[in-house]
N, C-alpha and C positions, 0 to 999 in steps of 0.2 A: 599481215601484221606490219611486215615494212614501210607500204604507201603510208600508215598509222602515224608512224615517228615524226613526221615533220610539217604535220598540220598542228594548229593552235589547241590548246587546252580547252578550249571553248567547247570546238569543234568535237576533241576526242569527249568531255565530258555528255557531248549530247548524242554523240554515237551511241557512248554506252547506254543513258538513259532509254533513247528509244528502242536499243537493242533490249532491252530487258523488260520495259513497256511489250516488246511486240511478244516476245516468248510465253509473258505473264497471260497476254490476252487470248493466242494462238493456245496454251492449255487448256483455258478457261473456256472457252467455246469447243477443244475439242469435246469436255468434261459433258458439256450443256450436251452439245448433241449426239453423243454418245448414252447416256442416262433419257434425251427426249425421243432415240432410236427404240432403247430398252424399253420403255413406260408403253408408243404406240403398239411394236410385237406384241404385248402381251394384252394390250389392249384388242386385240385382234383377234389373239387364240382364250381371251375371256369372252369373246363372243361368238368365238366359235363353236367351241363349249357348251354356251346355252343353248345355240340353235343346235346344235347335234343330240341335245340330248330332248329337245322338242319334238325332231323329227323320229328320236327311233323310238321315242312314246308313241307317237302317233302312228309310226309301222307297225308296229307291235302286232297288231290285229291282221293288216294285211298279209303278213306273214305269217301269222299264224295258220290261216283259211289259206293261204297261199292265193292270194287275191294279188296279182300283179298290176292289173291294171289301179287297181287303188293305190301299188307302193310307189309305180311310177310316180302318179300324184302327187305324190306327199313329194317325192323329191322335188318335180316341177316347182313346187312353194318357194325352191331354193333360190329361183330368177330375181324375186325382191333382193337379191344378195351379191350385190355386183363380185364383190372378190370371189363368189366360191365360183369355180372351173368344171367343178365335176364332183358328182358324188353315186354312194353304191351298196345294195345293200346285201348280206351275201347268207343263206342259210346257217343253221347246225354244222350242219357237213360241209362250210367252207365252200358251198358252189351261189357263183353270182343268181341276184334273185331278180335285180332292178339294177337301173343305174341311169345315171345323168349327165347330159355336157352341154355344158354353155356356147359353145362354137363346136360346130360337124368336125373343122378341117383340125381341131386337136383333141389327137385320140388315146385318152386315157387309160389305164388297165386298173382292176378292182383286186388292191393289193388283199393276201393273206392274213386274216384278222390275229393277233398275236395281244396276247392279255398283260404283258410284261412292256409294252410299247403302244401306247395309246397316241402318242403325237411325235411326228416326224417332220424334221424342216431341212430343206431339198431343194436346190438349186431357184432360188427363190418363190418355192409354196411351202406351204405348210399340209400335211395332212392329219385330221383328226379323224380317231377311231372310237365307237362309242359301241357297246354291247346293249342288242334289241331283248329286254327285258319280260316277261309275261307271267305275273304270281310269282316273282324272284326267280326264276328261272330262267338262263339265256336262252333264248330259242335262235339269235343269230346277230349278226355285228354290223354298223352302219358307219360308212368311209365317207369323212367330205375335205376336200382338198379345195384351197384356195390360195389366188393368185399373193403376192406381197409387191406387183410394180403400185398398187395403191400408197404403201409404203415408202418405197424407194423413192417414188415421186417426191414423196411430201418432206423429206429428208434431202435429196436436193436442192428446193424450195429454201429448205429451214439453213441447208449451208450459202446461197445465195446469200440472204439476208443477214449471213454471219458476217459474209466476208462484207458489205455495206458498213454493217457497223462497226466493223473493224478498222475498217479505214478513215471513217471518220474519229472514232477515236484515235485514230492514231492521229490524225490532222490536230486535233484541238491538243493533244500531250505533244508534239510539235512545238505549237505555237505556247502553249504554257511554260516549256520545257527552256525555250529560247528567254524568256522573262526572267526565268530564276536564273538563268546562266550567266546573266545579266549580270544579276546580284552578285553571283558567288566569281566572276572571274574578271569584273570589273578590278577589283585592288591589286588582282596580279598582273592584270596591264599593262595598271600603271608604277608600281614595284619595276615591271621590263622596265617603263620608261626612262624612270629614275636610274635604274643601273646604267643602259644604252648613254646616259647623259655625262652621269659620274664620266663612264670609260670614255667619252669622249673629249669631254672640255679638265679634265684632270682633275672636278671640283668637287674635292673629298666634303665642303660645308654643306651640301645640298643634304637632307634628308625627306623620307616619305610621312605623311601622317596617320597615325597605328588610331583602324576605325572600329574595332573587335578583340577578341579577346580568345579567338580559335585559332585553329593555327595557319591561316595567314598571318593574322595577330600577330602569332610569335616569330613569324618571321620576318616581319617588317620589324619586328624592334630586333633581331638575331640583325638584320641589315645593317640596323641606322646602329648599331654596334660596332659592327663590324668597321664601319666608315666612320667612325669614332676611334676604333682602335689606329686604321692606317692613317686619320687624321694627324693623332698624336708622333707615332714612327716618323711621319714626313715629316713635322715640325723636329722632332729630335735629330734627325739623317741634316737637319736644316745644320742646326747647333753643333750636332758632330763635325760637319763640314768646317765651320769659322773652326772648332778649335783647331781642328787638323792643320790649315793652314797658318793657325800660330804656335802650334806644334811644330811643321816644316823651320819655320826661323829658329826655333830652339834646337831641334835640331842638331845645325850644321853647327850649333858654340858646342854641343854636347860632342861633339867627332871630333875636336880639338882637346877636348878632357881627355875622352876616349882614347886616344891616342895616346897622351901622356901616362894617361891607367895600363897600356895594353906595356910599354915601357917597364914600370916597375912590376908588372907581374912577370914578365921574363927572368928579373932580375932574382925577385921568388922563388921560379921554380927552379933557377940554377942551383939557390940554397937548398929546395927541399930535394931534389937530385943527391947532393952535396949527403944531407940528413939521410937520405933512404940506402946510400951506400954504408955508411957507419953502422945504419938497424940492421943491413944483411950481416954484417959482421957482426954483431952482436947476437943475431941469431943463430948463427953457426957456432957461435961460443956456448949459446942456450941447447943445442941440440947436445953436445958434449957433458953437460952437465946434466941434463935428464936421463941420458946413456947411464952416468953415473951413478945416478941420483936411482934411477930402477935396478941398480946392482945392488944397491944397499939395500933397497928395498924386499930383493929379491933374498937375500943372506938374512934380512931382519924375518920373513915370512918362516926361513930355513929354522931359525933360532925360536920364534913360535909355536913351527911344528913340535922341536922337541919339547919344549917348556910345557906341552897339550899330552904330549905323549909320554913325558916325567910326570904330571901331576895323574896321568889317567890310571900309569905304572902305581903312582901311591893311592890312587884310589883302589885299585886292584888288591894292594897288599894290604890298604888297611883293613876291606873287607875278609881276604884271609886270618890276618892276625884277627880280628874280630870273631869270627868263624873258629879259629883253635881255641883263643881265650874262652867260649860259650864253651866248647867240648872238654876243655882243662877242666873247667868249673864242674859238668858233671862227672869227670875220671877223678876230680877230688870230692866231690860228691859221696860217688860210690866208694872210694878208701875209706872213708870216713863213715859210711854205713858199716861196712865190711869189721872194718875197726870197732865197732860198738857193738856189734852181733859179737866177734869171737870173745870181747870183754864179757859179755852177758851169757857165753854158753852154759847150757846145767851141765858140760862135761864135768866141771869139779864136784855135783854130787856124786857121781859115779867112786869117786875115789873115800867116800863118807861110807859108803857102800862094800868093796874091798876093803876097806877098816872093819869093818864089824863081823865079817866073813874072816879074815883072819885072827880075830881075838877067839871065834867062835870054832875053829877050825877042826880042833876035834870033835866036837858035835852037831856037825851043820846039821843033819837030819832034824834032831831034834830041838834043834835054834830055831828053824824056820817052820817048825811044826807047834810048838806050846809059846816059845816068845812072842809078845805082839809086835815088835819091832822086827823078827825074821821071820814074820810070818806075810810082812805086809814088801818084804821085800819084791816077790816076781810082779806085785804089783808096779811096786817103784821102777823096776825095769822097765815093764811095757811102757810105762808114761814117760819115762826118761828116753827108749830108744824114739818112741813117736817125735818127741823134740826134738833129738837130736834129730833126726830126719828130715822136719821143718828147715833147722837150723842150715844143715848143709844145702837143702836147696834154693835159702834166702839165699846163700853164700854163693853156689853157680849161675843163680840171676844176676846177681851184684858184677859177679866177675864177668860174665858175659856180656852183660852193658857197659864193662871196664873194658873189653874187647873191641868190641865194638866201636866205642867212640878213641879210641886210639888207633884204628881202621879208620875210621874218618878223618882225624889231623892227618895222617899219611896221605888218605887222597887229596885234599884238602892242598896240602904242599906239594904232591905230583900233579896237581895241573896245574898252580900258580906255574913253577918249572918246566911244563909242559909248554904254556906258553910265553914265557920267559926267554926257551929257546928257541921260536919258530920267528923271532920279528922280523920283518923284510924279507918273506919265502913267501910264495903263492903255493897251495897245496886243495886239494881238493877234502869240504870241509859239510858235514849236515847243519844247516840254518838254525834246526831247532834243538841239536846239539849244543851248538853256543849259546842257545836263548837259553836254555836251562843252566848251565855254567856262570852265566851272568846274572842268572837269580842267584844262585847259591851263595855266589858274592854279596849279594844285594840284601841277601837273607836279615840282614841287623838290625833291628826294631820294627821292621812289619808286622810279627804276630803280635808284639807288643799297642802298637798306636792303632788294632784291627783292620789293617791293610787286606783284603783278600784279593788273589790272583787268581784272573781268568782267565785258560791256557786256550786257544781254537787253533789246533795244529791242522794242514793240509800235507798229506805226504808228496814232496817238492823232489826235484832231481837236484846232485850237489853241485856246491858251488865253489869255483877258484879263485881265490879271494887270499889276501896276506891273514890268517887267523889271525894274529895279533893284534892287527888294525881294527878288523871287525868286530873282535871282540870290546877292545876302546869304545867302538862307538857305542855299541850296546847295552855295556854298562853307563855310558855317560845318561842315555835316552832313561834305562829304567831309574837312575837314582834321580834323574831330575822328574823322574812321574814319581817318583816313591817321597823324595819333599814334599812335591806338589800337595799330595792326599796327606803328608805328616801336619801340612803347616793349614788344610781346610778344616774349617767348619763342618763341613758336610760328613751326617753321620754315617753315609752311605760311602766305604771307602773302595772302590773298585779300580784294581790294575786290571787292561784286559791286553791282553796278550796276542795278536791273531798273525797266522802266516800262511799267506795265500800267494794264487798265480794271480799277474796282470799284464797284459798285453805281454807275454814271452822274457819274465822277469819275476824275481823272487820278490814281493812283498811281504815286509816285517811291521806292522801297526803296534805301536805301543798307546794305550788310549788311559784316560785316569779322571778320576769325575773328583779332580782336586779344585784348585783355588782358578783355576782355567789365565787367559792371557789378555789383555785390554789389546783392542783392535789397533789403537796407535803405535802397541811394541811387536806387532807381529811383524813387520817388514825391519826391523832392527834384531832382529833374533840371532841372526848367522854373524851378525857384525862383530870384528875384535873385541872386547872388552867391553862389551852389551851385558849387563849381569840387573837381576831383580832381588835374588836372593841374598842375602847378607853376606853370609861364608862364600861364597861364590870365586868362582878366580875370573869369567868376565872371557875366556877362548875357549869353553868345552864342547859347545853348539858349532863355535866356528871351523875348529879342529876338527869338528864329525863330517862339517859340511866338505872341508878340504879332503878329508880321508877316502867320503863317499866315492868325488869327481873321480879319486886317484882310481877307486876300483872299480869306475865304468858305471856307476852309481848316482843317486842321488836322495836327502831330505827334505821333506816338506812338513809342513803344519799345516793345522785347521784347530779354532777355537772358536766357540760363540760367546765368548767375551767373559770376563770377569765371576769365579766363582761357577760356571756352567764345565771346567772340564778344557783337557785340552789332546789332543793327538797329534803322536808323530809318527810319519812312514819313511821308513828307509827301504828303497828301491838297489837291487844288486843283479847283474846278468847271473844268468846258470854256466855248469862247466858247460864249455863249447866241445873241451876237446871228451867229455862221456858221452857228449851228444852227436858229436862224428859216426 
């Protein structure tokens, strides 16, 4: 393939053609005489065929009579037959009967007749076997074997004359081959020519004439392009040139400005030197007032805290004061039944009764036996003690619900007190402890506006936590889900409640299918003085958020916008030191 590289295109083009010319032909004639090999064989063993089945007609009889001299006979017929060598004819029982050979000095054997193998081809003969028939009965089988050098020969012959005409064709696609090579590699010639020229005499204007439309075509006009394009560059490298050189004279006036410019910018930079020492000072004065400035800021957060933990403290109490005021209203309630029962007792018939018993007093027997009126009295009794009966057990109903909710203002104000006293202690405290504590608070108009609460407790390990704090936030989260649902549409009012484990941490979900949060205020939530609601004070979100960080904690929301509902999760560690 190397010697290949650095002959002409001509030359490679017509390589290939006659290489592919000659393989094309060399098939084609293998094909021919391979199929005209095929066609004579079988032309051979078609006639071998007939005459075999000629001759064991005509044995038939000799072998039947066992007349050898006749069978010989029939085989001698075979001499008309130049190919056949030998032939034989062999009983029933497989023993030679007759046989034949065309040459003494080649001595043939009279194979084993076998009915499954009638033709055998063998080191160039062929043998055919034919069964000697007599009333459809074999009576014995007739072998004739012949030469195939008749064969060989003439396939020989026929590859001589292949290879003649092979080579004249290949003379005349030679010569035809050189004609179109002609055609087809004449333009890239002269294409070389023109380039050779170009690179020579430097003459970018010469161009080729584009005689087709294939692709030399296109690369004769890709050329005359091309030296179009460098035409234009030279002429421009031309133009570059002049200006540069009237550039060089401007130049050297411009290094005289230059000069003068390099002067007053020194002068500049001594001022802005000059300036950038005054901004260091000035920034050292700036650092002292940010110091400052986050002191204040720092005391202003402190002042928030409490202002978040004053107003959470009055949310707390108003919800108690809320909470005694409802259980006052029933302890005045029940006075006030109690009070109208003992007004209405039938005790004072009892005493209309004892009047009449004592006017009668010497006679009772027969007062209460012929008078209608003291006859009707054990009636009077039963009916009167049955009342009274009723009466006194309205009265320890009454009084025991008067018990009872005066047990409630007590607890009621033992744990406002309770955590009243714990603020700024960490103490180990049950989650859902508080969470029910902070309902109880929260209790003031839910059953009223049909708020229902949905409690999904998990039994969690405790947590140490300042209770006071925690409890702030808690209540903050339910009264702003418990507006949320006061101030919706939605006649489906659901507070749900849920506290579970997450990732090694106590989660509190407060969820409420209220007025829900518009996506623009969700990242504004925690911010100081971020408020939706009216009464609102604008830090109760943010103060939970700050309370959360303090206890290792953290808040989060999720809403899907406006009227769908909103949920918040307070995140708190467990006690570490129960968990030692």
């Amino acid at each position: 393939m190397n010697a290949l590289k650095n002959i002409s295109i001509k030359s490679k083009i017509l390589i290939v053609y006659m290489s592919i010319t000659a393989l094309v032909l060399a098939i084609a004639f293998t094909i021919v005489a391979q199929i005209n090999s095929s066609s004579s064989e079988l032309n051979i063993i078609s006639g071998l065929n007939v005459v075999a089945e000629i001759v064991a007609e005509s044995s038939a009889a000799s072998l039947a009579f066992s007349d050898i001299e006749s069978a010989n006979s029939n085989l001698r017929s075979l001499k008309s037959h130049q190919s056949v060598v030998y032939a034989c004819i062999r009983t029933i029982e497989n023993q030679a009967f007759a046989e034949y050979n065309l040459d003494a000095e080649d001595i043939f054997v009279c194979d084993d007749y076998n009915e499954n193998a009638k033709l055998k081809l063998l080191s160039g003969y062929v043998d055919v076997f034919k069964p000697v028939m007599l009333e459809g009965q074999s009576i014995g089988s007739l072998q004739i074997k012949a030469s195939l050098s008749e064969l060989t020969e003439r396939i020989v012959k026929s590859a001589k004359i292949s290879v003649i005409i092979f080579i004249g064709l290949m003379l005349v696609t030679a010569l035809v081959s050189r004609r179109i090579m002609k055609f087809i590699t004449e333009p890239i010639t002269r294409l070389k020519e023109v380039a050779q020229s170009v690179t020579r005499n430097k003459d970018y204007s010469l161009r080729m004439k584009k005689t087709s439309e294939d692709e030399v075509g296109v690369l004769i006009g890709s050329f005359n392009n091309m030296l179009d394009q460098i035409q234009n560059r030279d002429d421009a490298l031309i133009e570059e040139k002049e200006k540069a050189e009237v550039s060089a004279v401007s130049a050297k006036k411009y290094a005289l400005e230059t000069e003068e410019t390099n002067k007053d910018l020194e002068v500049e930079i001594r001022e802005r030197t000059r300036i950038e020492g005054e901004l260091q000072e000035l920034n050292e004065t700036l650092e002292d007032k940010v110091h400052e400035r986050t002191s204040e800021l720092k005391e202003l957060n402190e002042k928030i805290g409490d202002i978040a933990r004053s107003a959470g403290m009055a949310e707390v109490a108003s919800g108690v004061l809320h909470n005694v005021g409802n259980v006052l209203n029933s302890v005045n309630v029940s006075a006030s039944v109690i009070r109208e029962q003992i007004r209405k007792t039938k005790a004072d018939n009892l005493s209309r009764v004892v009047d009449m018993l004592e006017k009668n007093k010497d006679n009772i027997p027969d007062f209460m036996s012929n008078d209608n009126k003291g006859s009707q009295i054990p009636k009077f009794l039963s009916l009167l003690s049955e009342q009274l009966r009723e009466e006194k057990e309205g009265l320890f109903g009454e009084l025991d619900e008067l018990a009872n909710n005066i047990d409630h203002i007590k607890n009621v104000i033992s744990m406002q007190q309770s955590y009243a006293g714990s603020y700024g202690v960490r103490e180990k405290v049950v989650l859902s402890d508080l969470v029910e504590d902070a309902l109880r608070i929260n209790l003031q108009g839910m059953g009223r506006h049909g708020v229902k609460v949905i409690k999904r407790y998990e039994e969690l390990p405790q947590l140490y936590v300042d209770k006071h704090k925690t409890l702030q936030v808690i209540i903050n989260l339910i009264s702003n889900a418990k507006h949320a649902l006061v101030d919706s549409d939605n006649k489906i009012r659901n507070l749900i409640i849920s506290i579970s484990e997450n990732k090694g941490m106590a989660r509190l979900e407060i969820s409420d299918t209220g007025i829900g949060i518009d996506e623009s205020d969700i990242h504004h939530l925690f911010e100081y003085g971020f408020k939706k609601r009216r009464d609102g004070h604008g830090f109760g979100l943010h103060h939970s958020a700050i309370v959360a960080n303090e206890l290792g904690g953290n808040i989060s929301v999720h809403s899907d916008g406006l009227g769908r509902g909103a949920s918040f999760a307070l995140v708190l560690p467990f006690d570490k030191q129960s968990d030692a």
